[in-house]
N, C-alpha and C positions, 0 to 999 in steps of 0.2 A: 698846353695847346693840343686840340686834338682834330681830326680833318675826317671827313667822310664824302667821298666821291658818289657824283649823279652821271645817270649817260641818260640827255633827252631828246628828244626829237630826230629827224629822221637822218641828220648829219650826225648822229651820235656824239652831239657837244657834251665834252665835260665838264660839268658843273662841281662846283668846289665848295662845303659848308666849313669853317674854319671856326672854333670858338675856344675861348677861355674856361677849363676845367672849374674854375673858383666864383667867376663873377656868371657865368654861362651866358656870356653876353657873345653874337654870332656874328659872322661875315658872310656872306655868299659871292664868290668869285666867279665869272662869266653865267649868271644864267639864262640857262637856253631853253628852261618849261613855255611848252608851244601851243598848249592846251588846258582845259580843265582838269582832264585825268591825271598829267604832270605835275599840275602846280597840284593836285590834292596829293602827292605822293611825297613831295617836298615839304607841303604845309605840316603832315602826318611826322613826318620826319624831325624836323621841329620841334615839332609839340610834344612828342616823345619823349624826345630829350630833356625836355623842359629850359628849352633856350629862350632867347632875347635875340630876332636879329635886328641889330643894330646900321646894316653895312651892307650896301650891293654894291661891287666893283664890274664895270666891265670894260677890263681892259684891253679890249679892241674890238673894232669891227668886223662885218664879216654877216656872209649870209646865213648863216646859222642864228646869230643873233637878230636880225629883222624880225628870225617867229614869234621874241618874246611879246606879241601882243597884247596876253592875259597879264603878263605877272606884272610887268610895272605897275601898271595901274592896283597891285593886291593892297590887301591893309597888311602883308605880312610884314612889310617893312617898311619904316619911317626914318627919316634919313634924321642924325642927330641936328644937323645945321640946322633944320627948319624949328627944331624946339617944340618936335612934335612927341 
């Protein structure tokens, strides 16, 4: 397992990528990208790696989280339930 820390927007939310070394399938915990420039610096991030994310948790509320306007709606992530 390996983990690499984001700091976004102006609350300095920590963003959390979590993935599996063997299958490079990913998690993304609380994220807090509030803009385009964020989420392309994530996106970049990603893709780098040559990841799968699989997984957005966010485990809690909080006005930090309200910014994420852009990223839900990304194609970065498709949540496994839907069978997308």
């Amino acid at each position: 397992m390996r983990k690499h820390k984001f700091e976004f927007n102006s609350f300095a939310e920590n963003t959390y990528l979590l993935w599996d070394e063997q299958t490079l399938e990913a998690a993304v915990i609380d994220p807090g990208m509030s803009d385009a420039v964020e989420e392309h610096e994530f996106r970049a991030y990603v893709e780098a790696q040559g990841l799968r994310l699989v997984m957005a948790l966010r485990p809690h509320p909080g006005a930090a989280h309200g910014m994420q306007a852009v990223w839900p709606s990304s194609s970065l992530c498709r949540a496994r339930a839907t069978g997308v």
